[in-house]
C-alpha positions, 0 to 999 in steps of 0.5 A: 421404687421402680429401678431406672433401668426397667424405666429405660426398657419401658420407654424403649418398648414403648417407642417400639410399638407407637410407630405406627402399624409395620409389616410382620414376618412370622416364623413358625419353628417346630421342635420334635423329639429324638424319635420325631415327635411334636413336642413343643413350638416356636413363633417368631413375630418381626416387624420390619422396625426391629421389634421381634416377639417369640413363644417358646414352648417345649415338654419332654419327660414331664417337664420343659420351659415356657417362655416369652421374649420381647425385644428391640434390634438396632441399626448393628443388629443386636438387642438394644431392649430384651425382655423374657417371662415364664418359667424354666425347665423346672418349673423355676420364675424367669423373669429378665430384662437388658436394656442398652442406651449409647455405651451403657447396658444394664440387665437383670434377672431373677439371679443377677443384676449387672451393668456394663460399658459397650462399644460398637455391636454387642450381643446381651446373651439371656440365661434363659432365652430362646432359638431365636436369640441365635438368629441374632448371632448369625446374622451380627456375625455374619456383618461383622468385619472380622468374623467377631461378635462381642458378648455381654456380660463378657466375652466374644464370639465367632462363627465358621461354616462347615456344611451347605446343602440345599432342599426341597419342600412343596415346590420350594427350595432353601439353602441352608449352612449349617454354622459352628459358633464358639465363644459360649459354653465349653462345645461348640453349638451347632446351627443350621441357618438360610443363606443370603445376605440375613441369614437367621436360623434355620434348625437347631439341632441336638442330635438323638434329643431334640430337632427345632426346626422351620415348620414345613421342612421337618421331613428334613431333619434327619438328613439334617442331623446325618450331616451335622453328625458327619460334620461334628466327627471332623471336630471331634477327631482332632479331639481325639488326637490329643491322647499320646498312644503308649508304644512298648513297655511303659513304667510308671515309676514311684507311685503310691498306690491306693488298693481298692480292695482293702480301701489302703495306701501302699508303696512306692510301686512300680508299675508296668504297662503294656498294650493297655494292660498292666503287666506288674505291680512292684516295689519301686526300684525292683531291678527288671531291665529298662522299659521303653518309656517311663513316668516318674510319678515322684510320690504321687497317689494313683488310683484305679480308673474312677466310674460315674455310674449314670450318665447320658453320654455325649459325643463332646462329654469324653474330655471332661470325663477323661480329664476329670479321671473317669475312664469308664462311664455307665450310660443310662438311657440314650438315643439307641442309634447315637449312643451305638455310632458313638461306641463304633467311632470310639472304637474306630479311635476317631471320638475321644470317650472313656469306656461305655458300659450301656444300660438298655433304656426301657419306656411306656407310651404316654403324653409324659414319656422320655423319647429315648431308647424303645418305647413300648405299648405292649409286652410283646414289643417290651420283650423284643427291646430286652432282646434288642439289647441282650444281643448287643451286650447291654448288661443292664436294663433301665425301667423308666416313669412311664413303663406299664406297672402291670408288666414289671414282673414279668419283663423283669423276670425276662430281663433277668432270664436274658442274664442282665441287671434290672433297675430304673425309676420307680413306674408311675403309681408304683412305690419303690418298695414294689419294684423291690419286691418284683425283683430290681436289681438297683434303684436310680435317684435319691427321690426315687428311694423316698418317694416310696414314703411320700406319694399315694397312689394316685401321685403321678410321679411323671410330672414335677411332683417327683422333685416338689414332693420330696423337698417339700416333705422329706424334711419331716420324714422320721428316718427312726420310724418303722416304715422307713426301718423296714424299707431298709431292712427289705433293701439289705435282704434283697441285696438292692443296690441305690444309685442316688446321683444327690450331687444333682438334687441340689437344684432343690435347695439353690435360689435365685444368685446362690452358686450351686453347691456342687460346683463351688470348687470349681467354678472359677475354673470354667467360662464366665457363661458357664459361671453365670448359669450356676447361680441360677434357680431351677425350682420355684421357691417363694419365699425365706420359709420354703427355701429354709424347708428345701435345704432340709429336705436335701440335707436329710436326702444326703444324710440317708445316703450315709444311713444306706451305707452303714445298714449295709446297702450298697450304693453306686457312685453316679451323677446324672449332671455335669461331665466330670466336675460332678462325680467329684461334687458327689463323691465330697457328698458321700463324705458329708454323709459320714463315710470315709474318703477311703471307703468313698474311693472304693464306691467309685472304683471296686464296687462300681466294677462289680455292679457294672459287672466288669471287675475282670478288667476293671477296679483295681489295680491289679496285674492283668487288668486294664492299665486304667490309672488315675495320677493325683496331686495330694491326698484324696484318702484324707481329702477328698477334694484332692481328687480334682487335682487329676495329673495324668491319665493312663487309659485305653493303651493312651497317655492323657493330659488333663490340663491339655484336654481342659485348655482345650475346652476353655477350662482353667486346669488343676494342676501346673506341673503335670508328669512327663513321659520319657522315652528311652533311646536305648532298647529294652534290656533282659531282665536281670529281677526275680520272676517272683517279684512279679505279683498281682498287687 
């Protein structure tokens, strides 16, 4: 039986098109990559009767959506018809369609069906649509008398301006502003869009990652994302001042303190604070004079400063990080040149991040490359990016799909000889038991581990095949059997470390309308756009059979984590997904896998200090270190899903509020009655304490 809705949106693309032959306006948008590549397209056909027809297309790292949008405007400007097919990102069907007649709007998708009532303009916003859908944004709200565009399903947005500039190409000149929208996700998004009384899109800007912009202006894009990025730092600095500096000494008063070396509660503590360092870790109540401001932590557990140790960090990632308790960030693999203006503005007190550790990103030429860090053809420029690199820190080095597999010896070996950590992907035509023996360091992804057990060596493991192969097969893959023992037993000999991000593979199993696992616990917390993308499927899973095989396949890749541990392979705790909220989603994971929530704490604080090779101010909470501090409600070492229940934040010399932080990113807060800091009025007496007490805990 065909659903009435779909025969609405039929009649309305019908009446559409049987008008008569209109004038079309075709606009060609060209995306590039973070290094100025061509790397997929936009075209946008409107007739002068509201129809609009778009082709979107956009390949990086091996993977990308195609998409084809069909939709009708009416008089307000906004959808009264909207149609979108092809695929996702991953691979995934998308198959949408809204259709609003008088007050009433109906849509579906692939993930849900829903109707609601609607008076005067407003905007269906798709859960997988295209630049253009932005062009409709600008311009409604620039018609709209109070700056305001309502949303459907829910909510409402608006729009200011924050730059204008104008350029020349080819004798022609455009004036362009570029436009902060607010109201959808947890950031702003950014537009650059024409002047005049239509404004439509003009580029869309992801700065170091992608450039969408009108075909004949891209020698502009980087003035383009200079400016954006001058204009977002205004934005980000107001940001930034929500820290509170600790000024003088500060005690955090009656904390029960987890040791991350024994992985044990201890307490009630004192602890003391000074200039971002801890000065003292004593039995609460020891008798040392009055600080100059103090927090009582009444009971509460504090944890050192938690470490996602793979993320690909962001200028608006820092209060998710910090609000979520991670105060230190290992950065995988970013743009070069954004990821050192970031450390510069962090530095500077002018963007709100947790500490960076950076891994230098290290990539082969090819059709499937991730354009990031350095991408090399040859050993000569290979060396000299290790080298870029070793001068600027860089402890790690990250080896990525489609590095030559002919020169991971001996860049290897160069990495090392530089004094850096080596790990990464597993090259194309490679198995990880290779990259092993040719003396990585560390292995990134759950996949990356068990494809050494799936693929042959003509497997192209840049393409999609690295995530369909392993759900599909890791589901019968006998973890007792001799291939699978000996590759771990090669992993404890050489001291292999995995850093298996499982919490992100869960889009392996997730179909269509089915909430993401990782972020069930969070969910009702966050926006109701932001809601609406969890339920949807990035993996094309046809049926009850192949959606029965992937949850296998993950339940096994999770399981092997646990069966690492207990063979004595050390692993690091890293996510590769959502700022913050994710670290938690993977940490609950390693508990399903079958360690403790203690040992799961230790993961993430003590062992992810020394893989990152800062434990001589990081880990632990230990006198002299960095005054890196967690406070939590409940008890995270019984569950560990008490870890959302972040309170307070001590970092960077700062005092950081987590619910301040989340309203401030439209994020509903864990905890109500957070603890306060108090300034003492009178000034800090002689210490009237033994000197002994005074110990490193």
């Amino acid at each position: 039986m065909v659903n009435r809705w779909v025969t609405i949106a039929a009649t309305a693309m019908a009446l559409a098109t049987s008008t008569g032959a209109h004038a079309l306006e075709t606009t060609r948008y060209v995306v590039l990559s973070g290094d100025g590549r061509t790397a997929g397209e936009q075209v946008v056909e409107r007739s002068d009767a509201g129809l609009t027809t778009v082709r979107y297309i956009f390949k990086d790292n091996g993977r990308g959506p195609e998409l084809s949008e069909r939709f009708q405007t009416g008089p307000d400007g906004v959808l009264s018809s909207y149609e979108v097919k092809g695929v996702s990102t991953y691979g995934a069907p998308v198959d949408e369609r809204f259709v609003r007649s008088g007050e009433k709007a109906e849509w579906q998708s692939t993930s849900e069906r829903g109707s609601a009532r609607a008076t005067g303009p407003a905007l269906y916003v798709p859960l997988n649509g295209s630049f253009e859908m932005a062009s409709l944004s600008i311009a409604a709200l620039a018609a709209s008398a109070d700056g305001k565009l309502a949303l459907l399903p829910s909510g409402s947005l608006s729009q200011r301006q924050l730059d204008e500039v104008e350029l020349v190409s080819g004798g022609q000149r455009r004036r362009v502003r570029l436009l902060a929208q607010t109201g959808l996700g947890l950031t702003p998004s950014f537009y650059w869009a024409t002047a005049g009384a239509k404004p439509r899109l003009f580029a869309a800007v992801y700065p170091g990652w992608l450039t969408a912009i009108e075909d004949g202006w891209q020698a502009h894009a980087k003035l383009l994302e200079q400016r954006q990025n001058a204009a977002e730092a205004t934005l980000l600095k107001d940001l930034a001042a929500l820290r509170q500096p600790l000024r003088g000494l500060t005690v955090l008063r009656n904390a029960r303190v987890f040791d991350s070396d024994t992985a044990r509660l201890g307490g009630p503590f004192d602890i003391y604070l000074l200039r971002g360092r801890i000065t003292a870790v004593l039995p609460a109540g020891t008798p040392v004079g009055k600080a100059d401001a103090e927090i009582d932590a009444a009971g509460r557990i504090v944890l050192p400063g938690l470490f996602d140790m793979h993320a690909h960090v962001d200028r608006w990632d820092g209060g998710l990080h910090l609000a979520a308790g991670v105060t230190t960030v290992r950065d995988m693999g970013n743009n070069n040149t954004k990821l050192q203006q970031m450390l510069d503005e962090a530095a500077a007190g002018e963007l709100l991040l947790p500490q960076i550790v950076p891994c230098g990103f290290l990539e082969g030429d090819s059709p499937h490359a991730a354009r990031m860090g350095f991408v090399i053809k040859t050993l000569q420029e290979a060396k000299d990016a290790v080298d870029w690199y070793a001068v600027r820190g860089y402890p790690q080095l990250k080896i990525y799909n489609s590095f030559p597999r002919e020169m991971v010896p001996e860049i290897v070996a160069y990495a090392h000889q530089r004094g850096m950590r080596v790990s990464g992907h597993v090259p194309v035509f490679m198995r990880a038991q290779d990259v092993v023996e040719q003396g990585f360091d560390e292995i990134q992804h759950i996949n990356q581990v068990l494809l050494n057990f799936l693929v042959t060596p003509t497997t192209d493991t840049r393409t999609l095949d690295r995530f369909y192969l392993p759900a599909e097969k890791v589901a019968a893959l006998d973890f007792d059997s001799k291939p699978v023992q000996d590759f771990i037993a090669l992993l404890k000999r050489r001291g292999t470390v995995v850093d298996p991000t499982v919490a992100v593979f869960d889009f392996i199993k997730q179909r269509d309308g089915e909430l993401s696992e990782p972020y069930a616990a969070v969910v009702d917390h966050l926006p109701p756009d932001v809601q609406r993308g969890f339920r949807v499927a990035s993996l094309k899973i046809a049926d009850d059979a192949t959606a029965a095989r992937y949850q296998a396949s993950y339940a096994k890749m999770v399981d092997f984590v646990g069966r690492m541990v207990r063979a004595g392979i050390p692993i690091v705790a890293g996510t590769d997904a959502f700022a913050g909220f994710a670290l938690h989603s993977e940490l609950a994971l390693y508990v399903k896998a079958g360690l403790s929530p203690p040992q799961v704490l230790q993961i993430a604080t003590r062992d992810a200090a020394r893989y990152s090779r800062t434990s001589g101010d990081r880990g632990s909470i230990t006198v002299g270190k960095l005054a890196d501090l967690v406070l939590v409600d409940g008890d995270p070492t019984v569950n560990i899903g008490d870890l959302r229940k972040v309170a307070l934040v001590i970092t960077q010399g700062s005092l950081i509020s987590p619910g301040q932080l989340y309203q401030s990113l439209g994020v509903a807060p864990f905890v109500q009655d957070e603890p306060k800091l108090r300034v003492n009025a009178q000034p800090m007496q002689r210490a009237s304490g033994h000197p002994a007490a005074l110990h490193a805990h």
